[in-house]
mmCIF file of the N, C-alpha and C atoms, coordinates in Angstrom:
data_MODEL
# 
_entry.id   MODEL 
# 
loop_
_atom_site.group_PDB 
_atom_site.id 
_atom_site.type_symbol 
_atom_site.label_atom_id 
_atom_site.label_alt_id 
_atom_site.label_comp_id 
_atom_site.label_asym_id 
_atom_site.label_entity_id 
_atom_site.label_seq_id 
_atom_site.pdbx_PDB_ins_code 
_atom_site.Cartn_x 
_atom_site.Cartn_y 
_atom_site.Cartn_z 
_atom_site.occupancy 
_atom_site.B_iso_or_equiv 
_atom_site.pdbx_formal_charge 
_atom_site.auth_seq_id 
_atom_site.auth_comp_id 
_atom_site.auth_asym_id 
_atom_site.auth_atom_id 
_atom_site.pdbx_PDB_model_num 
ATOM 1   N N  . UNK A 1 1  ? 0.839  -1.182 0.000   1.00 0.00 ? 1  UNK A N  1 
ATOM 2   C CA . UNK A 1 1  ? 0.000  0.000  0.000   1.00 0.00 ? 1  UNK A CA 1 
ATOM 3   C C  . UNK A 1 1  ? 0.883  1.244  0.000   1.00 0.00 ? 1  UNK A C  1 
ATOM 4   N N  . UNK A 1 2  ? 0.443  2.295  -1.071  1.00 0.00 ? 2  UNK A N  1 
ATOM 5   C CA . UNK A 1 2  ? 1.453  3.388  -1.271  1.00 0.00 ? 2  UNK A CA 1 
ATOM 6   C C  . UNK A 1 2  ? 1.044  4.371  0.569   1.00 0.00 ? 2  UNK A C  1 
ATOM 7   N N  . UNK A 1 3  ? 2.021  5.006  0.635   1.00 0.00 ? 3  UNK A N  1 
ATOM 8   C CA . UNK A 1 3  ? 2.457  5.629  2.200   1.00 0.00 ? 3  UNK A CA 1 
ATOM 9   C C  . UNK A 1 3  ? 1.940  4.749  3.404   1.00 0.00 ? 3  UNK A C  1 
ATOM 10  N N  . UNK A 1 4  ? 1.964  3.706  3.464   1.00 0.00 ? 4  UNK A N  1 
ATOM 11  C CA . UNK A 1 4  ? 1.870  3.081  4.332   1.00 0.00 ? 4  UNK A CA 1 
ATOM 12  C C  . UNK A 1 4  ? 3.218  2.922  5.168   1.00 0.00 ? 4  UNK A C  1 
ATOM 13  N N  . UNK A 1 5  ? 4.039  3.084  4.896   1.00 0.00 ? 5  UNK A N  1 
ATOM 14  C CA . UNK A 1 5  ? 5.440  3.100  5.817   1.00 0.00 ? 5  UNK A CA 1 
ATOM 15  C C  . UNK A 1 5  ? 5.346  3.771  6.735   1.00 0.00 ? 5  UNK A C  1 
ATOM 16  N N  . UNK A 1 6  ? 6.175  3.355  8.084   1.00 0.00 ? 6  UNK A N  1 
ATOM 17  C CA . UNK A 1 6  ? 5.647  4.517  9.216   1.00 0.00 ? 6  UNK A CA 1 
ATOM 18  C C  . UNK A 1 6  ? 7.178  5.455  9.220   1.00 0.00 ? 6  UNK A C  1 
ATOM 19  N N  . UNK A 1 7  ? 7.221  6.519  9.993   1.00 0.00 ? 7  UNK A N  1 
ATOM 20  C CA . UNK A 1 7  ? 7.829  7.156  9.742   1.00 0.00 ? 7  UNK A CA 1 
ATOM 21  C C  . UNK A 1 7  ? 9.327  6.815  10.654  1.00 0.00 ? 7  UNK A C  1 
ATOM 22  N N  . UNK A 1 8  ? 10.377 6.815  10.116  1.00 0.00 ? 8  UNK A N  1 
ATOM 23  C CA . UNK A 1 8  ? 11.491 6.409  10.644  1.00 0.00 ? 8  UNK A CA 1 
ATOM 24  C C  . UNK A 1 8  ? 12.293 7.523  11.106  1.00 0.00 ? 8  UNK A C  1 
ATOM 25  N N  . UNK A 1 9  ? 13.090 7.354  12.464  1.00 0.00 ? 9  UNK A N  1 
ATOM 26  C CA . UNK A 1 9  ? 13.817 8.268  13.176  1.00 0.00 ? 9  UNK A CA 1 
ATOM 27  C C  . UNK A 1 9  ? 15.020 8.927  12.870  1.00 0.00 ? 9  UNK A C  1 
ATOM 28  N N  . UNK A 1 10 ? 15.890 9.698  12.539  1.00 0.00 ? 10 UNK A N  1 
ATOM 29  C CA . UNK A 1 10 ? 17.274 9.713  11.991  1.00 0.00 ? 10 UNK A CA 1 
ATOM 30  C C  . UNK A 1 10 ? 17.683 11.054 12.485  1.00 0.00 ? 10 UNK A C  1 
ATOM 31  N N  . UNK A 1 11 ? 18.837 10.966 13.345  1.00 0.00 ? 11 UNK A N  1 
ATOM 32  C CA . UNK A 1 11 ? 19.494 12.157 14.230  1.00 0.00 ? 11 UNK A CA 1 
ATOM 33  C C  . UNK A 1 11 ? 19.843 13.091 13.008  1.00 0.00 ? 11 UNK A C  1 
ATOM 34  N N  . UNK A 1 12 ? 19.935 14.283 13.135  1.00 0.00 ? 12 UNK A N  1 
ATOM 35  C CA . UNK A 1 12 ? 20.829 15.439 12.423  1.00 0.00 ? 12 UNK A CA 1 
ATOM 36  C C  . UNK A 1 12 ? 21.348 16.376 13.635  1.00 0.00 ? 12 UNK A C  1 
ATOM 37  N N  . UNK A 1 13 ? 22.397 17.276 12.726  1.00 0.00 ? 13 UNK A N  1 
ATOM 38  C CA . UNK A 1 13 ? 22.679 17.733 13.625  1.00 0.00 ? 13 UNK A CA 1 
ATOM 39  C C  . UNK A 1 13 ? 22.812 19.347 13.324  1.00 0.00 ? 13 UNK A C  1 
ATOM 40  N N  . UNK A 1 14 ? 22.477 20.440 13.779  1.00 0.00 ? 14 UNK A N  1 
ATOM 41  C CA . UNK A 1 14 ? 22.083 21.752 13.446  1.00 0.00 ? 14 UNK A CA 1 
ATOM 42  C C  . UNK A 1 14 ? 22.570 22.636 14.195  1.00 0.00 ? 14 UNK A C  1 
ATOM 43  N N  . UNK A 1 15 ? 23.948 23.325 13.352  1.00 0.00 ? 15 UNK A N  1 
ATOM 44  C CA . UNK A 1 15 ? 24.485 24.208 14.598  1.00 0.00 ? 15 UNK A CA 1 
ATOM 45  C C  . UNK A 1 15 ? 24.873 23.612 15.650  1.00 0.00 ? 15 UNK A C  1 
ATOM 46  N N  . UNK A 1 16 ? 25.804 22.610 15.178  1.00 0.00 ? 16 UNK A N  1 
ATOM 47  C CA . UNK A 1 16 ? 26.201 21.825 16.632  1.00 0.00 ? 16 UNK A CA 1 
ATOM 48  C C  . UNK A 1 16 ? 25.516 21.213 17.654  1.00 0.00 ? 16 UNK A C  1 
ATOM 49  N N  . UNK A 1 17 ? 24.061 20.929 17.906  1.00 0.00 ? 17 UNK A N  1 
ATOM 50  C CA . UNK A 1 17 ? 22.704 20.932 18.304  1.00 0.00 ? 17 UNK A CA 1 
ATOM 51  C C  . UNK A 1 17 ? 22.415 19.248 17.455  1.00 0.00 ? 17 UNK A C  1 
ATOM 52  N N  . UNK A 1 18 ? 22.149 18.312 18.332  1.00 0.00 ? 18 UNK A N  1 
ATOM 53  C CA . UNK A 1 18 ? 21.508 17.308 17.728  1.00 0.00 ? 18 UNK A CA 1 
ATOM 54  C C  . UNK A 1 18 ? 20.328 17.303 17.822  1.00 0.00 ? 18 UNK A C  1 
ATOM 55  N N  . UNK A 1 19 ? 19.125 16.668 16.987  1.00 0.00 ? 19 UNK A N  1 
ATOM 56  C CA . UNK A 1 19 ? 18.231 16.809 16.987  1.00 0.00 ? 19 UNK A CA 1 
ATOM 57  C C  . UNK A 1 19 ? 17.694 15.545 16.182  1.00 0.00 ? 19 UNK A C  1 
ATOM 58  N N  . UNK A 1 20 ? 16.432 14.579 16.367  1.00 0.00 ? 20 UNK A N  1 
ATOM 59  C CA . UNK A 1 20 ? 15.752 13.484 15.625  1.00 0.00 ? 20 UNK A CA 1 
ATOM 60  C C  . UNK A 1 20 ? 15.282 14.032 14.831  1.00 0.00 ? 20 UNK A C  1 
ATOM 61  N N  . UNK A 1 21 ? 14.553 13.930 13.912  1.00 0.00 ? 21 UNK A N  1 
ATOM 62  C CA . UNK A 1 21 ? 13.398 14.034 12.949  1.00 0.00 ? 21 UNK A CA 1 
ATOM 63  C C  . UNK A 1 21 ? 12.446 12.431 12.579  1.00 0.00 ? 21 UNK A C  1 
ATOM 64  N N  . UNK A 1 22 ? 11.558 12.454 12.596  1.00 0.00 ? 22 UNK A N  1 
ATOM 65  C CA . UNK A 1 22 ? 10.850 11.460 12.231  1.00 0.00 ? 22 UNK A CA 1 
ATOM 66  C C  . UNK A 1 22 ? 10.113 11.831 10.433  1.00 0.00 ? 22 UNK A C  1 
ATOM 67  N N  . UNK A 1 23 ? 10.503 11.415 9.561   1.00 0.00 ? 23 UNK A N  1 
ATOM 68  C CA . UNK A 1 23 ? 10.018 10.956 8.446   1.00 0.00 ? 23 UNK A CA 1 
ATOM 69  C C  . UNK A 1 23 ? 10.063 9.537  7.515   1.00 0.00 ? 23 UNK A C  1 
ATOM 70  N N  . UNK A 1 24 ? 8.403  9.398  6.664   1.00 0.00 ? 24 UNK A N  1 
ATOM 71  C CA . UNK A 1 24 ? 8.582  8.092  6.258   1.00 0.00 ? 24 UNK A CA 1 
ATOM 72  C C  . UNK A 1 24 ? 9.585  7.747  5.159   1.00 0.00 ? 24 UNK A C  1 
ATOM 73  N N  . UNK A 1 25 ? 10.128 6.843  5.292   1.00 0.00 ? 25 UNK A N  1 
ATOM 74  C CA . UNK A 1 25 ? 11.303 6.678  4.161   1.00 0.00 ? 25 UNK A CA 1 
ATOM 75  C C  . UNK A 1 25 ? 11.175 7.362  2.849   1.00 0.00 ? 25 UNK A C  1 
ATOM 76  N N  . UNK A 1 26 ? 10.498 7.449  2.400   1.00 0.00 ? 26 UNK A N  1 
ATOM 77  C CA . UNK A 1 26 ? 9.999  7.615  1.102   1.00 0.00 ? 26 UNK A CA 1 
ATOM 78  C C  . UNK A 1 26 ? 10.434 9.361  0.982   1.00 0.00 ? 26 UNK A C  1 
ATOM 79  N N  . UNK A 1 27 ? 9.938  9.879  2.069   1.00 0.00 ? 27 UNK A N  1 
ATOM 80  C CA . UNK A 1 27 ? 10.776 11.689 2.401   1.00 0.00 ? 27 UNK A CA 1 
ATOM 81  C C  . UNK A 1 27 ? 12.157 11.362 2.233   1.00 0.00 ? 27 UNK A C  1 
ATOM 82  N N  . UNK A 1 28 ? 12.733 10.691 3.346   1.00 0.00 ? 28 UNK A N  1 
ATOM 83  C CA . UNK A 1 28 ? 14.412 10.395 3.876   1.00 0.00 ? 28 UNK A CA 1 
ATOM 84  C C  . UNK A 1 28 ? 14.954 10.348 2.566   1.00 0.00 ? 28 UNK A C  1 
ATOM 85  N N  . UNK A 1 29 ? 14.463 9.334  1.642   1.00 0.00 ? 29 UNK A N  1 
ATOM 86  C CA . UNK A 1 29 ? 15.324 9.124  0.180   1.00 0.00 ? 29 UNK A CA 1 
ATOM 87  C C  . UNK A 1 29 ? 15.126 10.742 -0.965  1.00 0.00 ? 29 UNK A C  1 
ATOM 88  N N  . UNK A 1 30 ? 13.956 11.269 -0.896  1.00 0.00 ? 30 UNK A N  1 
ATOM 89  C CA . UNK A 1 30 ? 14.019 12.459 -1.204  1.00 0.00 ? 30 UNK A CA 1 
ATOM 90  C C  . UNK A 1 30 ? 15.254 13.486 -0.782  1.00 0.00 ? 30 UNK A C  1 
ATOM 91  N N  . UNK A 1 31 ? 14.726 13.235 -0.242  1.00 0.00 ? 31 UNK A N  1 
ATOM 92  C CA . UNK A 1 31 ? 15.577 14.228 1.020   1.00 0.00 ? 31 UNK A CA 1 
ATOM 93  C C  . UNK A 1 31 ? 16.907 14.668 0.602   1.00 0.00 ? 31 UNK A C  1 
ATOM 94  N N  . UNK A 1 32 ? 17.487 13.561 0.930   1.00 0.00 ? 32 UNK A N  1 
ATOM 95  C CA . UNK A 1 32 ? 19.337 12.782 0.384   1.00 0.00 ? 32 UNK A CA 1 
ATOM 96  C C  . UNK A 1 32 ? 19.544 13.055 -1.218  1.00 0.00 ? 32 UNK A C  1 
ATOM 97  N N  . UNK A 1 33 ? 18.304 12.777 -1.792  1.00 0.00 ? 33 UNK A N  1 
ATOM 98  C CA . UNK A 1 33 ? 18.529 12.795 -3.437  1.00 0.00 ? 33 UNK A CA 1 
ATOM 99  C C  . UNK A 1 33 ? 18.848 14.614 -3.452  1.00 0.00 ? 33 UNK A C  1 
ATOM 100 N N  . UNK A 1 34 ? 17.984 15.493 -2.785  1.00 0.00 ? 34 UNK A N  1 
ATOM 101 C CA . UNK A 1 34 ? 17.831 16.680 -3.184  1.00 0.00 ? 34 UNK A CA 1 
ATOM 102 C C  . UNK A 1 34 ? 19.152 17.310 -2.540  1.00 0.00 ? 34 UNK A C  1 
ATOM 103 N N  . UNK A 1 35 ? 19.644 16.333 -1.640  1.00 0.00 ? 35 UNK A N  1 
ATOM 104 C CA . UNK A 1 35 ? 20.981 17.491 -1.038  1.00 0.00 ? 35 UNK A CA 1 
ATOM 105 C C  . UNK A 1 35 ? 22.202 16.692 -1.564  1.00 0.00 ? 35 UNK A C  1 
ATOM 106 N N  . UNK A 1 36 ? 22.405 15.612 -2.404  1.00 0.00 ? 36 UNK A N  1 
ATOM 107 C CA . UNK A 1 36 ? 23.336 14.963 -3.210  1.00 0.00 ? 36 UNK A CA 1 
ATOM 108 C C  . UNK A 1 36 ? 23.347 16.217 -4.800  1.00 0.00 ? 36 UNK A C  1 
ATOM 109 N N  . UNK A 1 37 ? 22.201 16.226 -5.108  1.00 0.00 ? 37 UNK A N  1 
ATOM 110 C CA . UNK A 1 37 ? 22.244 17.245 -5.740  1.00 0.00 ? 37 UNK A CA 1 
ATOM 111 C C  . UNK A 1 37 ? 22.352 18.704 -5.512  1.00 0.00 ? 37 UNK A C  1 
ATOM 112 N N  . UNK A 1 38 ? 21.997 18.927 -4.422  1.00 0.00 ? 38 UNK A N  1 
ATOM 113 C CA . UNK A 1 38 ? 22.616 20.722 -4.481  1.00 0.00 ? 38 UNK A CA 1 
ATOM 114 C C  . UNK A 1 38 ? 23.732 20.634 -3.910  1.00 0.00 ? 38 UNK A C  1 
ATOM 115 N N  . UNK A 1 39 ? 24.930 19.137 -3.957  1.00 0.00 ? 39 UNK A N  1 
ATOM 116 C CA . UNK A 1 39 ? 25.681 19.096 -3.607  1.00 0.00 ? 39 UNK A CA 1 
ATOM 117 C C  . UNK A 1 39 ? 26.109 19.644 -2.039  1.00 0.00 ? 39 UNK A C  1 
ATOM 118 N N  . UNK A 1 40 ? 25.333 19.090 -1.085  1.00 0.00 ? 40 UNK A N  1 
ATOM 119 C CA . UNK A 1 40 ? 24.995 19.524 0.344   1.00 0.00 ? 40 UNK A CA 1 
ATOM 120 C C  . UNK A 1 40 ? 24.815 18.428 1.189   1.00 0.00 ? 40 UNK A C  1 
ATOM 121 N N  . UNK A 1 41 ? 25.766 18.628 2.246   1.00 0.00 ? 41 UNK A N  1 
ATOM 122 C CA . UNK A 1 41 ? 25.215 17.450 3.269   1.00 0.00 ? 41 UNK A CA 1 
ATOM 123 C C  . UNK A 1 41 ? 23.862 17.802 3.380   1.00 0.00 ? 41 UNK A C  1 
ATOM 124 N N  . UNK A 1 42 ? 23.392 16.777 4.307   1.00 0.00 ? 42 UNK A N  1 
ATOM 125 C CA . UNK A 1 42 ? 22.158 16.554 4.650   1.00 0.00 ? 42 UNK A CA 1 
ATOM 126 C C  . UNK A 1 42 ? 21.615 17.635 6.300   1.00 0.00 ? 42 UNK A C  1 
ATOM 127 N N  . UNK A 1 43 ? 22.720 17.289 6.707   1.00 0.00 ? 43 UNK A N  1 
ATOM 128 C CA . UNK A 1 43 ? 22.470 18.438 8.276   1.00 0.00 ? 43 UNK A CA 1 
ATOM 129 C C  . UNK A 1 43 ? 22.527 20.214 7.373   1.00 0.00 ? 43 UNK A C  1 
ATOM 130 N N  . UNK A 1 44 ? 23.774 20.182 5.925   1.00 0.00 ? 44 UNK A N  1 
ATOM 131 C CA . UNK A 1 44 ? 23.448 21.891 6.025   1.00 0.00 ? 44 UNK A CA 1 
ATOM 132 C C  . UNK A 1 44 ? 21.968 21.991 5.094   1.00 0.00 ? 44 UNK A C  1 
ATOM 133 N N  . UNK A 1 45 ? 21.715 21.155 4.459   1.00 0.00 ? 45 UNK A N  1 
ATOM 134 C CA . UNK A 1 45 ? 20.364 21.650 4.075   1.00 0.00 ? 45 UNK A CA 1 
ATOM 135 C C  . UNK A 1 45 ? 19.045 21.588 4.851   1.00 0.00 ? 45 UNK A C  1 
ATOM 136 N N  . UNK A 1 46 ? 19.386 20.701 5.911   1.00 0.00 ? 46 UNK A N  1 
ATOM 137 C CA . UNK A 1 46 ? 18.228 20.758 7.135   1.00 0.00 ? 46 UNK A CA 1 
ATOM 138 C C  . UNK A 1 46 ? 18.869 22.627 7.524   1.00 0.00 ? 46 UNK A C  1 
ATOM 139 N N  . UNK A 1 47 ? 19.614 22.282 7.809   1.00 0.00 ? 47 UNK A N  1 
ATOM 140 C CA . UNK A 1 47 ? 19.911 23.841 8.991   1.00 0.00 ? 47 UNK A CA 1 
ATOM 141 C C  . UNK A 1 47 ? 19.012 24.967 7.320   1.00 0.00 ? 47 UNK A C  1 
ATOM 142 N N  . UNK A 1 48 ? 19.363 25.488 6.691   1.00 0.00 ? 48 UNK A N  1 
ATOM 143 C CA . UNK A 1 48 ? 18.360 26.106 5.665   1.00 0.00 ? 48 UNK A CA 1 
ATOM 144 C C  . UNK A 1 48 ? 17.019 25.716 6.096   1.00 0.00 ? 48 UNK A C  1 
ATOM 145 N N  . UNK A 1 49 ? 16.511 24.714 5.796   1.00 0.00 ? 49 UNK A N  1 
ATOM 146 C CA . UNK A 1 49 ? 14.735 24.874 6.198   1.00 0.00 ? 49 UNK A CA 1 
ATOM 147 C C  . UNK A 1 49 ? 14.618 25.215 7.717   1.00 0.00 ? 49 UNK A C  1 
ATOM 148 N N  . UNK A 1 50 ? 15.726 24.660 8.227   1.00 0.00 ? 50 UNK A N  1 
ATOM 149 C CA . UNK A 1 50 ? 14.989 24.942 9.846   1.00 0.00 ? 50 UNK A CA 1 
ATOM 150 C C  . UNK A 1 50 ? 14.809 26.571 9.953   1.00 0.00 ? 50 UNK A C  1 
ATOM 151 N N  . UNK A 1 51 ? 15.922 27.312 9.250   1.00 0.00 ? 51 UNK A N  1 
ATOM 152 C CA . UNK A 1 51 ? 16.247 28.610 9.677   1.00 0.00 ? 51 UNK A CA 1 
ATOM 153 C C  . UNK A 1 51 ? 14.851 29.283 9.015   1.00 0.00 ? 51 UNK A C  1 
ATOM 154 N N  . UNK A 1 52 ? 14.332 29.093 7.615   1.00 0.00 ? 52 UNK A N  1 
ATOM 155 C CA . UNK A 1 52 ? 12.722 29.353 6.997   1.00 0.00 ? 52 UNK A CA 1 
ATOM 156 C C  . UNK A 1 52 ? 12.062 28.633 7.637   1.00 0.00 ? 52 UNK A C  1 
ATOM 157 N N  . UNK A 1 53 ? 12.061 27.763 8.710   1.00 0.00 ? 53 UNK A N  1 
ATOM 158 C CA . UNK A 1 53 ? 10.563 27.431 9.071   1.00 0.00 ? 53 UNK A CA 1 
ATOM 159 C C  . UNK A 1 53 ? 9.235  27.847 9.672   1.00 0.00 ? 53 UNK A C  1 
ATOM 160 N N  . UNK A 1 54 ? 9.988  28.961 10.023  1.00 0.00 ? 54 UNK A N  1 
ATOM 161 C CA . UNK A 1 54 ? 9.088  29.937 11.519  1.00 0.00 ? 54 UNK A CA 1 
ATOM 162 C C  . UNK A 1 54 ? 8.472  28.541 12.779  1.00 0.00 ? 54 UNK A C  1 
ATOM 163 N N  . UNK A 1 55 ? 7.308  28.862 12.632  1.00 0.00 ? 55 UNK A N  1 
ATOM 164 C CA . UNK A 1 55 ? 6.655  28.093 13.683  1.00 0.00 ? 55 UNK A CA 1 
ATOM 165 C C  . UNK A 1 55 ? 6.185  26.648 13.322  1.00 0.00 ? 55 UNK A C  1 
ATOM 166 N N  . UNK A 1 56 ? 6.353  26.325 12.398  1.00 0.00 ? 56 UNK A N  1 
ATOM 167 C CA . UNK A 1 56 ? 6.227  24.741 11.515  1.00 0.00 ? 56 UNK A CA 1 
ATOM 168 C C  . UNK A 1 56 ? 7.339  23.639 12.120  1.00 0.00 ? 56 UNK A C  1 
ATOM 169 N N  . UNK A 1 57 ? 6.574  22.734 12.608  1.00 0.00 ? 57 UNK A N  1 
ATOM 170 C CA . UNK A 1 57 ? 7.671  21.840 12.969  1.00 0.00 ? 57 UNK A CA 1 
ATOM 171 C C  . UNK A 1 57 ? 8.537  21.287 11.633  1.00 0.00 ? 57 UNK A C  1 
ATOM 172 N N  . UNK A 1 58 ? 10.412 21.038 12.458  1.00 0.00 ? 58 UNK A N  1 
ATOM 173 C CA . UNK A 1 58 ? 11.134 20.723 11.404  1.00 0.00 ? 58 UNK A CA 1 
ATOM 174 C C  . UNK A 1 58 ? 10.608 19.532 10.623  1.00 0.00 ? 58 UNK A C  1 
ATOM 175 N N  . UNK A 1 59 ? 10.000 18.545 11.138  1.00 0.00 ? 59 UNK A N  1 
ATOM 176 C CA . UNK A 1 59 ? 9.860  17.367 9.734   1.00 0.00 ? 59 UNK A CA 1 
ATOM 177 C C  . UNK A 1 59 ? 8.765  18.014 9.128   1.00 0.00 ? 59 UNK A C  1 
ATOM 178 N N  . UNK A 1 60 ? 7.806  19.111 9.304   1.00 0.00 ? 60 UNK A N  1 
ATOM 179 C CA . UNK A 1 60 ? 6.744  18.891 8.187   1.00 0.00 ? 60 UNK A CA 1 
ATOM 180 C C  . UNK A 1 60 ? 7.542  20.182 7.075   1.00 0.00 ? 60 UNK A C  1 
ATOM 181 N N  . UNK A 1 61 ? 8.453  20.841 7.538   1.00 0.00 ? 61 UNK A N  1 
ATOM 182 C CA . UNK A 1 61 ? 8.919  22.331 6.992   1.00 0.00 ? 61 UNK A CA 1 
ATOM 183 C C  . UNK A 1 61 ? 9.956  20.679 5.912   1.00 0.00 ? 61 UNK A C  1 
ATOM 184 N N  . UNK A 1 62 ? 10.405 20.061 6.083   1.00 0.00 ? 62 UNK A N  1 
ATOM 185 C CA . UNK A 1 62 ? 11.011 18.778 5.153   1.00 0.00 ? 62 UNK A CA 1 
ATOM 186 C C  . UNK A 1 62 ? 10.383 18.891 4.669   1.00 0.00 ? 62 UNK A C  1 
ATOM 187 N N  . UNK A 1 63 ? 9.119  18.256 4.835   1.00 0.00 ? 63 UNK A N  1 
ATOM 188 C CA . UNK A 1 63 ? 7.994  17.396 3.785   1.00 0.00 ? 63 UNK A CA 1 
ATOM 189 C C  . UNK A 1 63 ? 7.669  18.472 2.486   1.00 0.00 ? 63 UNK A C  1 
ATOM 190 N N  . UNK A 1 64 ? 7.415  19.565 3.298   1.00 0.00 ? 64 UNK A N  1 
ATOM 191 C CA . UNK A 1 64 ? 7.105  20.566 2.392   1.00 0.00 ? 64 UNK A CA 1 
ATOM 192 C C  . UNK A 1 64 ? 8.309  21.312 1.500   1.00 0.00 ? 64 UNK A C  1 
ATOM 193 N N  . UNK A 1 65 ? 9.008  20.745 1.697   1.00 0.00 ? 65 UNK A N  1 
ATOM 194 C CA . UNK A 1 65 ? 10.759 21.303 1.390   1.00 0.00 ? 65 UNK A CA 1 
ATOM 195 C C  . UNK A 1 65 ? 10.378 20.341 0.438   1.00 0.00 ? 65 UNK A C  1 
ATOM 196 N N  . UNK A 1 66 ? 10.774 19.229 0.542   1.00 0.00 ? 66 UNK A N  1 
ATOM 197 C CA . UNK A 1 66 ? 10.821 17.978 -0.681  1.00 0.00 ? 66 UNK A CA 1 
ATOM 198 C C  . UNK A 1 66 ? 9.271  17.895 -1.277  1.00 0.00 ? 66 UNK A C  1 
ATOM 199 N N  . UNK A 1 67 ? 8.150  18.228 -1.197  1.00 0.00 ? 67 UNK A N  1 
ATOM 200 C CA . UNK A 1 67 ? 7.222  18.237 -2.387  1.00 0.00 ? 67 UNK A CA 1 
ATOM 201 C C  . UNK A 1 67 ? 7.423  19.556 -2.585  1.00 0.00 ? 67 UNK A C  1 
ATOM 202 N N  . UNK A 1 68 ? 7.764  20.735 -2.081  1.00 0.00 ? 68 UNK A N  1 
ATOM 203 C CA . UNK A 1 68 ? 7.955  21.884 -3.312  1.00 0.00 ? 68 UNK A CA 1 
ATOM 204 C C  . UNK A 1 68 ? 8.841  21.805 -4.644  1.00 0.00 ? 68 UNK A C  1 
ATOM 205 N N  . UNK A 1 69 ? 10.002 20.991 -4.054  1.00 0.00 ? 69 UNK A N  1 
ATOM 206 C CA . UNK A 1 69 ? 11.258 20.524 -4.768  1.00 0.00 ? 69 UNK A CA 1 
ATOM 207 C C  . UNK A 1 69 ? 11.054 19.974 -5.784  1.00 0.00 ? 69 UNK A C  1 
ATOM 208 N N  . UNK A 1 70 ? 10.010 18.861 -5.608  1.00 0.00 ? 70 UNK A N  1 
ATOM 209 C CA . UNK A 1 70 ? 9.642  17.978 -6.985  1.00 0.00 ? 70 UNK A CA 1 
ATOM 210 C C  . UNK A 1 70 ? 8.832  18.313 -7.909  1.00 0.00 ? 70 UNK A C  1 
ATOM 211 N N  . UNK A 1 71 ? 7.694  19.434 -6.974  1.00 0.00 ? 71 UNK A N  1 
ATOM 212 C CA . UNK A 1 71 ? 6.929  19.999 -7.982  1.00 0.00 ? 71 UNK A CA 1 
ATOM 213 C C  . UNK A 1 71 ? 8.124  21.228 -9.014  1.00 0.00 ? 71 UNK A C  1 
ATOM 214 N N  . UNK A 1 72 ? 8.935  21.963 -8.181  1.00 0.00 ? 72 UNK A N  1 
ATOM 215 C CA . UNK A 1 72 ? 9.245  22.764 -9.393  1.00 0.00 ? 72 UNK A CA 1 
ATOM 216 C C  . UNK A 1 72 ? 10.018 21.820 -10.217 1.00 0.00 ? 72 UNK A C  1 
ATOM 217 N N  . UNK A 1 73 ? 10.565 20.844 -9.998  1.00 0.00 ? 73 UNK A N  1 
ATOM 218 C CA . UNK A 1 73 ? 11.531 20.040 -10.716 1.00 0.00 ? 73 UNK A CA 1 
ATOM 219 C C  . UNK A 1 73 ? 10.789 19.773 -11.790 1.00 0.00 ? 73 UNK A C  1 
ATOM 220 N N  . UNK A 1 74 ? 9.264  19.306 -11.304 1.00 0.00 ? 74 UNK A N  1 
ATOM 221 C CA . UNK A 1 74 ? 8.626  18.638 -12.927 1.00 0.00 ? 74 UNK A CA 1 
ATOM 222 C C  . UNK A 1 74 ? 7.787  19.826 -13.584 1.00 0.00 ? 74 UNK A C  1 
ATOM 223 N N  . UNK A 1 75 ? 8.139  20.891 -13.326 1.00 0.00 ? 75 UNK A N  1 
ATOM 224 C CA . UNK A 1 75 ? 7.196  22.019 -13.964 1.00 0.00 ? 75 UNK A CA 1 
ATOM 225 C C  . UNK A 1 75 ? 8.225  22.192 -15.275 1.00 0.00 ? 75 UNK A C  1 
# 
């Protein structure tokens, strides 16, 4: 069943600051694809959304990070 995966745990670390995030795999591999390509670890492109997130928790300011990403990608 498509999004049926539950969401998996994975430390980053932000400003020296560790921190979990919970997303379902299917984000995580996004995720990695989009910061392999802007040629970016994965903690400095978290630290970018965290710093735009305002009051949005960090995994959904992701989620919305990686479907904005794909939508402009396929426009």
């Amino acid at each position: 069943m498509v999004g049926s995966a539950r969401p998996v745990k994975h430390s980053l670390t932000l400003r020296g600051h560790r921190t979990s995030v919970s997303l379902e795999p299917e984000f995580w591999d996004e995720f990695r694809r989009i910061a392999k390509a802007r040629d970016q670890t994965l903690n400095g492109l978290a630290i970018e959304i965290d710093e735009a997130r305002g009051d949005v928790g960090l995994a959904s300011a992701i989620r919305v990070f990686v479907l904005n990403t794909l939508k402009d990608q396929s426009a």
